[in-house]
C-alpha positions as CSV (number, residue, x, y, z in Angstrom):
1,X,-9.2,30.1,22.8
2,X,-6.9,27.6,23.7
3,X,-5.9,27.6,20.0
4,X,-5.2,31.6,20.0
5,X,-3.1,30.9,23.2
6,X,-0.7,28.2,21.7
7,X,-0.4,30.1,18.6
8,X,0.6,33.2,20.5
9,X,3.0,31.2,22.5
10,X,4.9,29.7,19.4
11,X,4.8,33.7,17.9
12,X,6.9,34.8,21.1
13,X,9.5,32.2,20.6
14,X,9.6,32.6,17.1
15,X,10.1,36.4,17.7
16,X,13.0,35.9,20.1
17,X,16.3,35.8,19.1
18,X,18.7,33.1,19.2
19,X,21.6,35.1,21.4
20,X,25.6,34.1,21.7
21,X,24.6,32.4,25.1
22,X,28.7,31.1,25.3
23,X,30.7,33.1,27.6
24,X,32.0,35.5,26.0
25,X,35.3,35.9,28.2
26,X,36.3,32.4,26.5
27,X,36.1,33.4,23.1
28,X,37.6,36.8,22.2
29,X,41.3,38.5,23.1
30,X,39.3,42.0,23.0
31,X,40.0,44.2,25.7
32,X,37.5,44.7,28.5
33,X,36.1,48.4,27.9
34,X,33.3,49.6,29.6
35,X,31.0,51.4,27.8
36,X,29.5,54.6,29.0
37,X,26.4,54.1,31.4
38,X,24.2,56.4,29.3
39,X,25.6,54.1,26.3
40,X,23.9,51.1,28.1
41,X,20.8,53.1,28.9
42,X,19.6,53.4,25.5
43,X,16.3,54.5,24.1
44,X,16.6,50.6,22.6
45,X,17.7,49.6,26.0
46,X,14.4,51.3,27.8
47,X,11.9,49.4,24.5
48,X,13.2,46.1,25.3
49,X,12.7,46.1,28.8
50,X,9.2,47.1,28.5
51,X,9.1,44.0,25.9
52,X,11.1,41.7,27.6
53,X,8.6,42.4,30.3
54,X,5.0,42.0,28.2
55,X,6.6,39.2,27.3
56,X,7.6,37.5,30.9
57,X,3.6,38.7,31.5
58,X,2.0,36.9,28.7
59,X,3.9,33.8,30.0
60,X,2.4,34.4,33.1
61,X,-0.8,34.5,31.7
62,X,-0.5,31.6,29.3
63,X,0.8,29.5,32.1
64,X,-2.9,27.5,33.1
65,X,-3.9,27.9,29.8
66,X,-0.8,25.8,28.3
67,X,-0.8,23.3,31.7
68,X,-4.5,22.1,30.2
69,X,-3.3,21.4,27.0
70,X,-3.5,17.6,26.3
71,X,-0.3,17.4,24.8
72,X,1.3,19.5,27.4
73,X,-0.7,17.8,30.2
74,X,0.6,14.1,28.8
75,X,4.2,15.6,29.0
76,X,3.9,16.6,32.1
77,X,2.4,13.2,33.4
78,X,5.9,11.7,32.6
79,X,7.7,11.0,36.0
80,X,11.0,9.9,36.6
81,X,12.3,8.8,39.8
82,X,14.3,10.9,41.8
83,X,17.2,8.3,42.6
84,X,17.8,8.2,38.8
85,X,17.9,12.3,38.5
86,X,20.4,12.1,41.9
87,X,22.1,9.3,39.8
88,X,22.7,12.2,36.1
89,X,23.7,14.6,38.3
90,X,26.4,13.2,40.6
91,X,27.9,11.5,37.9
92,X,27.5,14.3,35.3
93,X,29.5,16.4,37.6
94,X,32.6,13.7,38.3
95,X,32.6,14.3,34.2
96,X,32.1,17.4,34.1
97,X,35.2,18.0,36.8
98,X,37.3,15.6,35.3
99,X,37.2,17.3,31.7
100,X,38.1,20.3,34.0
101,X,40.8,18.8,35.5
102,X,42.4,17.2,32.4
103,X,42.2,21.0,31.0
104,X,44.2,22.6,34.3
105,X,40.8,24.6,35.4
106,X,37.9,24.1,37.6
107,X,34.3,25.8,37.4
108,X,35.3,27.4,33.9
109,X,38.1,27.6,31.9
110,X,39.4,30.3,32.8
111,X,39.8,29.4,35.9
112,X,43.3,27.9,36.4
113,X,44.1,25.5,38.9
114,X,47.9,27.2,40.3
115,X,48.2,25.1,43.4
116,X,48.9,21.4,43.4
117,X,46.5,21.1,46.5
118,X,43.3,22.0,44.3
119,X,44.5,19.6,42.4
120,X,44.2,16.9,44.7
121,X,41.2,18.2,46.3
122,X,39.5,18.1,42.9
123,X,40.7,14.8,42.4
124,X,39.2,13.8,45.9
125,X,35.7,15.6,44.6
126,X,35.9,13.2,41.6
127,X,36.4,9.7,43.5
128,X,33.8,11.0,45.8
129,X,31.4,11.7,43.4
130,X,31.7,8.3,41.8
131,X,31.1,5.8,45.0
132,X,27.3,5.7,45.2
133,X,27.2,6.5,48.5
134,X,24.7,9.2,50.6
135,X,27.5,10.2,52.8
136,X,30.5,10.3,50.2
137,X,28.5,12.1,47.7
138,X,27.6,15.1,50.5
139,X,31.1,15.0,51.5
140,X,32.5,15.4,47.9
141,X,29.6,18.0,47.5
142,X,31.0,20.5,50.5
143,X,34.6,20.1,49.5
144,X,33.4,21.4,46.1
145,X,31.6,24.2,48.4
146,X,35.1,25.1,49.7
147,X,36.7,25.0,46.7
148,X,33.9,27.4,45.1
149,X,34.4,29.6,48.3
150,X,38.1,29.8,47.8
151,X,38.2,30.8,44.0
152,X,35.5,33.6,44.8
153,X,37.6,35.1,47.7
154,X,40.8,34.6,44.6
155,X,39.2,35.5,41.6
156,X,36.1,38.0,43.2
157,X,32.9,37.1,44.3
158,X,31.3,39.2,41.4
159,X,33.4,37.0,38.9
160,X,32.0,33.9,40.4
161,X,28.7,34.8,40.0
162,X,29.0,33.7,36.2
163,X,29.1,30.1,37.8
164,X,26.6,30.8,40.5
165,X,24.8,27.6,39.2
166,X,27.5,25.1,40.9
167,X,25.8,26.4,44.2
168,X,22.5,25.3,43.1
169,X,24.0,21.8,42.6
170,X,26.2,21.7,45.6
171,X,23.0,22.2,47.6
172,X,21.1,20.0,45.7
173,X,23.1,17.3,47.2
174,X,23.6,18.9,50.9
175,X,19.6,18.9,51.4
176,X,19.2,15.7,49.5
177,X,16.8,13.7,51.7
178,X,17.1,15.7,54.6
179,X,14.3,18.7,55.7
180,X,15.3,20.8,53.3
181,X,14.7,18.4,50.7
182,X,11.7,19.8,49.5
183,X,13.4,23.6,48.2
184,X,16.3,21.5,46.5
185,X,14.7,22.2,43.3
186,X,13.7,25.8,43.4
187,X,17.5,26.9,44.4
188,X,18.5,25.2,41.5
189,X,16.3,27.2,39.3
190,X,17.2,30.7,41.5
191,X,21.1,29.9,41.3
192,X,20.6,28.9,36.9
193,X,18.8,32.5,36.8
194,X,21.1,34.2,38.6
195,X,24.0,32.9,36.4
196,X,21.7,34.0,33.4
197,X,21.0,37.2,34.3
198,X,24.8,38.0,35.1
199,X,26.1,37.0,32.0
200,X,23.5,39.2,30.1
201,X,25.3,42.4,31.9
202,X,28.2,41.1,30.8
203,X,27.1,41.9,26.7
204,X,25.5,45.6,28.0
205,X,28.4,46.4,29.8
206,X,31.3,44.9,27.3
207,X,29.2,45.1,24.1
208,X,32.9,45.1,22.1
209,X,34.1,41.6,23.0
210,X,30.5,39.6,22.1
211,X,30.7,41.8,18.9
212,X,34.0,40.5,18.4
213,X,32.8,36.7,18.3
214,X,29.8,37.5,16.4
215,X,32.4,38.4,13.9
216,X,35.4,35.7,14.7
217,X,32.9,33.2,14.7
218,X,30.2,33.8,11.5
219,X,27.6,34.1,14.3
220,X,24.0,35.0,12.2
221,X,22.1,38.3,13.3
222,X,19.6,38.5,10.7
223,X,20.4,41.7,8.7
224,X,20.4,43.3,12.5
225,X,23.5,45.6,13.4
226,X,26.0,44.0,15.7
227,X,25.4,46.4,18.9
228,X,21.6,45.8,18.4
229,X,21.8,41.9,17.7
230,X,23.8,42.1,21.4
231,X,21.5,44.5,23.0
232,X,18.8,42.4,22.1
233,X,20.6,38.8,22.9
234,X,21.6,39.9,26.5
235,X,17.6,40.8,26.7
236,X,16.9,37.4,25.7
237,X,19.2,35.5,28.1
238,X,18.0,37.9,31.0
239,X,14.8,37.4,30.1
240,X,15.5,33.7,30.6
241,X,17.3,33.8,33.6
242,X,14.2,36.0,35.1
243,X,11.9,32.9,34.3
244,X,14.1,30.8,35.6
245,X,14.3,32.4,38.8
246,X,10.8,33.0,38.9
247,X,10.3,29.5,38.2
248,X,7.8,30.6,34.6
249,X,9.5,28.1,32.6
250,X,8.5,24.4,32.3
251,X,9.3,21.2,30.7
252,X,8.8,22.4,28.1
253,X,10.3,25.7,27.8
254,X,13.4,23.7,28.7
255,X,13.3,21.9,26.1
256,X,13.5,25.1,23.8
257,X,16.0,26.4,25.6
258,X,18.0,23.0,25.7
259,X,17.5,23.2,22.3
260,X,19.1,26.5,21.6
261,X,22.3,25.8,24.1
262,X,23.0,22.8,21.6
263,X,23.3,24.7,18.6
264,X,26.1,27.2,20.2
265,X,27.5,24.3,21.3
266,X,27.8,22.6,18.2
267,X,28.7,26.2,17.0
268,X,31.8,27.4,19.5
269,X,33.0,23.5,20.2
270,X,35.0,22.3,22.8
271,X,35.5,24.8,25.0
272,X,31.7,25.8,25.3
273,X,31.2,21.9,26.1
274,X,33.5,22.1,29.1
275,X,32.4,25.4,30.2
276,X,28.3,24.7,29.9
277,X,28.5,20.4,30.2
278,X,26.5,21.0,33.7
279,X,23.8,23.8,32.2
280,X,22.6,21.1,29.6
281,X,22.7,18.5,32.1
282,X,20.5,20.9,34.2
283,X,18.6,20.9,31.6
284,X,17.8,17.7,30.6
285,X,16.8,17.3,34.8
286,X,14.5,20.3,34.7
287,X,12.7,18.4,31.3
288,X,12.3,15.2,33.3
289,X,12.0,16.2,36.8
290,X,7.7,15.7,36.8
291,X,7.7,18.5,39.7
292,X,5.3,21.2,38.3
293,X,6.8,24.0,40.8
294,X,4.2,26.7,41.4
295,X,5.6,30.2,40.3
296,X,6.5,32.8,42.3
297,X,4.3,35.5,40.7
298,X,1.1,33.2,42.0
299,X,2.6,31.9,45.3
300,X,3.0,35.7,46.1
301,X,-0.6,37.1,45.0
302,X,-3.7,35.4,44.2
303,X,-4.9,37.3,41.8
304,X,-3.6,37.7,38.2
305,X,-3.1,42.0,38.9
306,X,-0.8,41.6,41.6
307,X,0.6,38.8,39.9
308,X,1.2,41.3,36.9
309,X,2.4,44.0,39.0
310,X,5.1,41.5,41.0
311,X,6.7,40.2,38.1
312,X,6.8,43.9,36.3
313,X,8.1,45.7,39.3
314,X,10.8,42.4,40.2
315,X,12.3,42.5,36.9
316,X,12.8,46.2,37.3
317,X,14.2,45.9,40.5
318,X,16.3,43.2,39.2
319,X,17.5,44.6,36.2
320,X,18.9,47.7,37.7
321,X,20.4,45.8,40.5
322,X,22.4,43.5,38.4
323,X,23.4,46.2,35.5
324,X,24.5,48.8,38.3
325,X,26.4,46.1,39.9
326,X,28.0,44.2,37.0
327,X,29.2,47.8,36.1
328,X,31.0,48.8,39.1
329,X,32.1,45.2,40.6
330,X,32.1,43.3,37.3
């Protein structure tokens, strides 16, 4: 049984595509059409919701199963103390900042940095970030918060939403070792998914500019056509985001998905380093964090029905939330 399970498992990965998870905003001079609403609403749009959502379900399911594996179980028995994962991330983000800087842009780079006091707060944010300090690390972390706070009041709060993650990691250092400790970790995940599940509107809604770069930049779709291969790719990274949020994923669906985020890396250079430095670093915490967080699904029902029927009815819900509003505010 537990045989059938893993092999199933490996078959859904296997079966998803590898989508352009770079922003596509960075890479392509094509103009920001909308497409049509019924466009988006597709016959192949209503299939791959109900698949992306079997598919969220069998993860679900396969969840205790793959926890008792022995090779999963010895994975997850690896433990790394927290003061080294508050040492990656405060110090991955002074680099990650500091490429931004050197680059005249902050949170992305398209984000420019037009007033020499940003300039010196971010250079503040750096120093902070650097002295290993409780106090000078929470400071640097709410200046950040400001600085976030102004760019969304400049630049939209819908358009920030592509970066939600930086809030995730903000607060992961505002409720370091304080009460709220303890949720520090789920917002993370919430604020990653959130970012996810944006970004996959942005390929429904502006299919043009992704097909663009699947064509500026060789990208492979396996014999599919170009509006399908994005259809299906903005699927795949919702889907993601969803699991995220919902905390489905583990170690060592991390680890796939770290996996994937390398290769467009290595595939779009530079400016997909700067832009996504702090996702893989995410990453690589979420793969040695040791906290097995209990999903949502099960912290909401007991039994595996309900749990069914929350995740199918949240995604949903979800879904046409973010489309409807990344199509009239994005």
């Amino acid at each position: 049984m537990k045989k059938m399970m893993t092999l199933c498992l490996a078959c859904i990965i296997c079966l998803m595509p590898k989508p352009v998870y770079a922003h596509v905003k960075w890479f392509t001079e094509e103009d920001p059409n909308r497409v049509p609403i019924e466009t988006i609403i597709s016959p192949l749009f209503i299939c791959l919701t109900c698949l992306s959502i079997i598919t969220l379900i069998c993860l679900l399911l396969l969840e205790q199963h793959l926890s008792s594996h022995h090779l999963l179980k010895r994975l997850h028995k690896l433990s790394v103390k927290e003061t080294i994962i508050r040492f990656i991330l405060q110090y991955s983000i002074a680099v990650s900042l500091f490429m931004q800087l050197i680059n005249g842009n902050i949170f992305a780079p398209e984000i420019h940095i037009h007033n020499p006091v940003y300039t010196w707060l971010l250079v503040i944010v750096i120093f902070l970030y650097i002295i290993p300090h409780q106090l000078m690390v929470k400071v640097a972390s709410f200046i950040l918060l400001l600085l976030y706070l102004q760019f969304s009041l400049e630049y939209s709060w819908f358009h920030m939403l592509d970066y939600f993650f930086y809030i995730g990691l903000i607060l992961y250092f505002l409720m370091d070792r304080t009460r709220l400790d303890q949720i520090k970790y789920p917002i993370m995940y919430v604020t990653l998914g959130i970012s996810l599940c944006w970004l996959a509107a942005e390929k429904w809604v502006y299919p043009h500019m992704t097909m663009n770069i699947i064509e500026l930049y060789h990208v492979p779709i396996f014999g599919l056509d170009p509006i399908i291969f994005t259809v299906i790719a903005a699927f795949v990274e919702f889907s993601i985001g969803i699991a995220w949020i919902f905390q489905l994923l583990n170690r060592f669906f991390a680890i796939v998905f770290t996996i994937v985020m390398f290769m467009t890396t290595l595939m779009f250079g530079y400016m997909e380093l700067i832009g996504h430095f702090l996702l893989h670093i995410m990453m690589i915490v979420f793969i040695i964090n040791g906290k097995n967080l209990v999903c949502l699904p099960s912290r909401v029902f007991s039994n595996r029905q309900g749990q069914v029927i929350f995740l199918a009815s949240q995604f949903i819900l979800l879904l046409t939330s973010i489309v409807s509003l990344y199509y009239y505010f994005g």
